[in-house]
C-alpha positions as CSV (number, residue, x, y, z in Angstrom):
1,X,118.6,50.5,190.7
2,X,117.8,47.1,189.1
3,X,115.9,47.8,185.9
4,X,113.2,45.7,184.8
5,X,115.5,43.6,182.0
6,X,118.3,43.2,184.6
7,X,115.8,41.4,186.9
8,X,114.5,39.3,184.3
9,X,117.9,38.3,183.1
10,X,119.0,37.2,186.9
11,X,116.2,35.3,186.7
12,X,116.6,33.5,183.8
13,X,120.4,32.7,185.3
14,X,119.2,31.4,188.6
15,X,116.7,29.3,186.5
16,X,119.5,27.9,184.1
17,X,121.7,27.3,187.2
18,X,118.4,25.2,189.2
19,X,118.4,23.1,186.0
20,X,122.1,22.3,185.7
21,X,121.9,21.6,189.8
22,X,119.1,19.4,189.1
23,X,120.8,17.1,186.1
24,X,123.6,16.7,188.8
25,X,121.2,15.7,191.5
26,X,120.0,12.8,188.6
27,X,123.2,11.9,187.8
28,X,124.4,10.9,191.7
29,X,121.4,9.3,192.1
30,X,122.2,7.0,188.5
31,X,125.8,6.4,190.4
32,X,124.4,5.4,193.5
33,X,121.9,3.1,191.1
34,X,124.6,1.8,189.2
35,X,127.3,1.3,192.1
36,X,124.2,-0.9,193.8
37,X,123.1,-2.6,191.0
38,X,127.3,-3.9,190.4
39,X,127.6,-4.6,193.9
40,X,124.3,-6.6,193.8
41,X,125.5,-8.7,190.7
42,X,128.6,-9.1,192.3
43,X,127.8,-10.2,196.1
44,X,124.1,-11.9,194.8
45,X,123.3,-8.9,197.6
46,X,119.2,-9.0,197.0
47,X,118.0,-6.1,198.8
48,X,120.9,-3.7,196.9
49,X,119.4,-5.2,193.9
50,X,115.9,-4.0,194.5
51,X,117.2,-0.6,195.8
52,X,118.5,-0.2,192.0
53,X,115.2,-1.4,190.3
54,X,113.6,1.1,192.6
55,X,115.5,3.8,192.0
56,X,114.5,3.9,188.2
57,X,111.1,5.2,189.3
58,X,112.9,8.3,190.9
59,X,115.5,8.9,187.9
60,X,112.3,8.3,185.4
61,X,110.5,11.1,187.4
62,X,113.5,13.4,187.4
63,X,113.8,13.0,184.2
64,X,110.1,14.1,183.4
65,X,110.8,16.7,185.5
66,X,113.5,18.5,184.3
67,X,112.3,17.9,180.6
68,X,109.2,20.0,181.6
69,X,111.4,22.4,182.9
70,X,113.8,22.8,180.1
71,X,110.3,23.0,177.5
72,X,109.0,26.0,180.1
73,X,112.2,28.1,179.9
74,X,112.7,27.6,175.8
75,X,109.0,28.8,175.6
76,X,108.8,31.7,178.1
77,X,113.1,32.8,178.1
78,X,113.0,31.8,174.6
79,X,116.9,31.8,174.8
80,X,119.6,32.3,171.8
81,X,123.3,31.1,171.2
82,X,124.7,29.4,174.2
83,X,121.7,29.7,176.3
84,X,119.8,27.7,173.7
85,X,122.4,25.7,173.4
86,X,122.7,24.7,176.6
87,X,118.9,23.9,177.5
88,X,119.2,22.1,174.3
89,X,122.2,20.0,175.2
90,X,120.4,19.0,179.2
91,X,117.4,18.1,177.2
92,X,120.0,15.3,175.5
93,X,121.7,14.5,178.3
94,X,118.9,13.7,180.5
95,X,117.8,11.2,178.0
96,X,120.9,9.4,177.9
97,X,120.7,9.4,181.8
98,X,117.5,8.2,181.9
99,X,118.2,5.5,179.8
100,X,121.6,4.8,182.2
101,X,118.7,4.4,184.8
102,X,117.3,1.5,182.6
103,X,120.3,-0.9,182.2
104,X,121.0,0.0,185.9
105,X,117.7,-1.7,186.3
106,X,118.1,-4.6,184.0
107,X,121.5,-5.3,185.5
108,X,119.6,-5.5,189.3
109,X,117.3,-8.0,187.7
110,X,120.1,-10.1,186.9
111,X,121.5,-10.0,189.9
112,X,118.2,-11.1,191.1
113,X,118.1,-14.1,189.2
114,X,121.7,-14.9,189.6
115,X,120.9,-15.2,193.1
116,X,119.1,-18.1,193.3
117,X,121.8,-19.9,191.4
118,X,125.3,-21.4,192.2
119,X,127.9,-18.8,192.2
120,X,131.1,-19.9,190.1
121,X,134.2,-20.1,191.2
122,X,135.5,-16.7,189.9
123,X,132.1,-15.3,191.6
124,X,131.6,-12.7,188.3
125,X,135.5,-11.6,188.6
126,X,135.1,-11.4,185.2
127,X,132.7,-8.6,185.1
128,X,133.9,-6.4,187.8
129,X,136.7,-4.9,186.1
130,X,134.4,-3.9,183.1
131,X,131.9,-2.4,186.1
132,X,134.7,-0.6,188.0
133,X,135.6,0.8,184.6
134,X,132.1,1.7,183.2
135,X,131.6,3.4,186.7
136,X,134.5,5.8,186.7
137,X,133.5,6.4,183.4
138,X,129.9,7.5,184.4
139,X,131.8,9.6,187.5
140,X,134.1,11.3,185.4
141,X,131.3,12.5,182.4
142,X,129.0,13.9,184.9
143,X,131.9,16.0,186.3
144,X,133.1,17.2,183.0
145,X,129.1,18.1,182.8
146,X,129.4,19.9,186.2
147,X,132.4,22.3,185.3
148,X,131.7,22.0,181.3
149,X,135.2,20.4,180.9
150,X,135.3,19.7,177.1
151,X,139.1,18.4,177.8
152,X,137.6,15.6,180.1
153,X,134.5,15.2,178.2
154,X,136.9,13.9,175.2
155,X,139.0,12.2,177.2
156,X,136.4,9.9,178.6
157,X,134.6,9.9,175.2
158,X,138.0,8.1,174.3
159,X,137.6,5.8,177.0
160,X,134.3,4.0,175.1
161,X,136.3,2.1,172.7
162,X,138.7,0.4,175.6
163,X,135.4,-0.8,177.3
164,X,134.3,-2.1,173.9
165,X,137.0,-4.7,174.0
166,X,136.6,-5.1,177.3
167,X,133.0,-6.6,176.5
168,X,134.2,-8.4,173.4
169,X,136.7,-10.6,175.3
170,X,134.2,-11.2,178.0
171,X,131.8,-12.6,175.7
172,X,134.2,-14.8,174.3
173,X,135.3,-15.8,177.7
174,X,131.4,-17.1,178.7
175,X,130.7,-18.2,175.1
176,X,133.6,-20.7,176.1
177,X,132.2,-21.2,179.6
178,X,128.9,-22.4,177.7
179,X,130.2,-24.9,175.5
180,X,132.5,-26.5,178.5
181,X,129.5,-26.7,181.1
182,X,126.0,-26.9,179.1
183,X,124.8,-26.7,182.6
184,X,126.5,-23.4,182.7
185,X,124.5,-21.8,180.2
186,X,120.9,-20.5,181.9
187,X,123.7,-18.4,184.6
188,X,125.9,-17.5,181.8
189,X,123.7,-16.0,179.2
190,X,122.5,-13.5,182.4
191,X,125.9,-12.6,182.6
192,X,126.2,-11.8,178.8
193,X,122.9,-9.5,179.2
194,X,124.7,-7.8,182.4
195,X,127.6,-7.5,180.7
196,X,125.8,-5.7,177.9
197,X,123.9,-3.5,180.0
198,X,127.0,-2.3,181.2
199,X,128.8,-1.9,177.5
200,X,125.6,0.5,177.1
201,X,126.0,2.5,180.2
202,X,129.5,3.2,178.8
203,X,127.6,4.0,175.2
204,X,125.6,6.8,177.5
205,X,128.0,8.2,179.1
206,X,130.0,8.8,176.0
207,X,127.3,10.4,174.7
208,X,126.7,12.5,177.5
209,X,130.2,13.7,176.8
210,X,129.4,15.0,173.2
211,X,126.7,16.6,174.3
212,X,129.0,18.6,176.7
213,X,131.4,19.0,173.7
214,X,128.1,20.9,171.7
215,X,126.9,22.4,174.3
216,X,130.2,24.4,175.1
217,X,131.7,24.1,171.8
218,X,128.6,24.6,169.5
219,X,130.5,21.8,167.7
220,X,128.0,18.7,167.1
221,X,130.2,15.4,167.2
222,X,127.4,13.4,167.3
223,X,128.3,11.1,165.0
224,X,132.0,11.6,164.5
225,X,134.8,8.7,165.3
226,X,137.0,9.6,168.3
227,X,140.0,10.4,165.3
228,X,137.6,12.6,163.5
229,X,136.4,14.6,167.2
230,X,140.3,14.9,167.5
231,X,140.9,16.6,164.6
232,X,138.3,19.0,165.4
233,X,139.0,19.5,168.5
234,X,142.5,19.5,167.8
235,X,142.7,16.9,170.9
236,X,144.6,14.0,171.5
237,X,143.4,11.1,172.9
């Protein structure tokens, strides 16, 4: 016989399991976004473009969603230790997500006005290794978040500072472009915003990885340097 607390307590699991199901289901739909809005900056491909800037309405309304979802449960479950924890930790996560959604956007607006002009020789070569890279990185922290991997969710925390420098030398690269071709310099600067839209995608999904690490771990690294998560962790990178 299934008593009355049992039933309540499957409950609460099949609603905790719905939400994790549904922050997945967010986060293909932001790889899709992102994968379009790359291939759109990199092929001047317009209608992929506008499939990313439409998109954002749909992760946006996810992202309400879920939020609503997460406030229900804390109020009516009113969880404790890791459950808490973990309806704490989505709350974060969807946030950063949501805000993946936005430079997914800005970078399809780019594309858009890139476009309309000449296409240089290199045709962006320059920014699709820091894409492919930002992308894995987005792939890889949402499956750490699927099978609460804190080994992977350090690993591609690690990974933020390599794209770092991979966006410092590509600024220097069209900071040199600009002062060689003045004529250059309306096409280059939306190549340094695209650039930096996706240095902050790579920002995001790092910090969807702490929140994995608090979430399992109870350990906030918030705010800690990849050495000092190490030594907590007792990881190496």
């Amino acid at each position: 016989m299934v008593t009355n607390s049992q039933h309540i307590s499957q409950q609460f699991e099949k609603e905790l399991q719905d939400v994790r199901s549904r922050v997945l289901a967010m986060g293909g739909l932001l790889e899709q976004q992102v994968s379009n809005a790359l291939e759109a900056l990199m092929t001047g491909n317009t209608e992929l473009a506008r499939m990313a800037i439409d998109a954002d309405t749909e992760v946006n309304a996810l992202e309400m969603s879920i939020d609503e979802e997460c406030i229900q449960i804390i109020a009516l479950r009113q969880p404790t230790a890791g459950d808490l924890r973990l309806v704490t930790g989505i709350l974060k996560t969807i946030t950063e997500l949501e805000r993946i959604g936005d430079e997914a956007s800005s970078i399809a607006k780019m594309a858009l006005n890139l476009a309309e002009k000449d296409r240089p020789k290199k045709n962006y070569r320059e920014l699709q290794a820091l894409g492919t890279h930002v992308c894995n990185m987005l792939r890889d922290s949402l499956d750490a978040f699927a099978r609460f991997d804190v080994d992977q969710a350090f690993k591609v925390a690690s990974e933020d500072q390599y794209v770092d420098s991979e966006y410092e030398s590509i600024v220097r690269q069209l900071i040199t472009y600009m002062m060689e071709d003045p004529r250059a310099i309306s096409r280059v600067i939306d190549m340094m915003w695209s650039a930096r839209s996706l240095e902050r995608i790579a920002d995001h999904a790092h910090n969807v990885c702490k929140h994995i690490i608090y979430l399992v771990e109870g350990k906030d690294v918030r705010h800690l340097s990849i050495e000092k998560m190490e030594k907590m962790l007792n990881r190496t990178s």
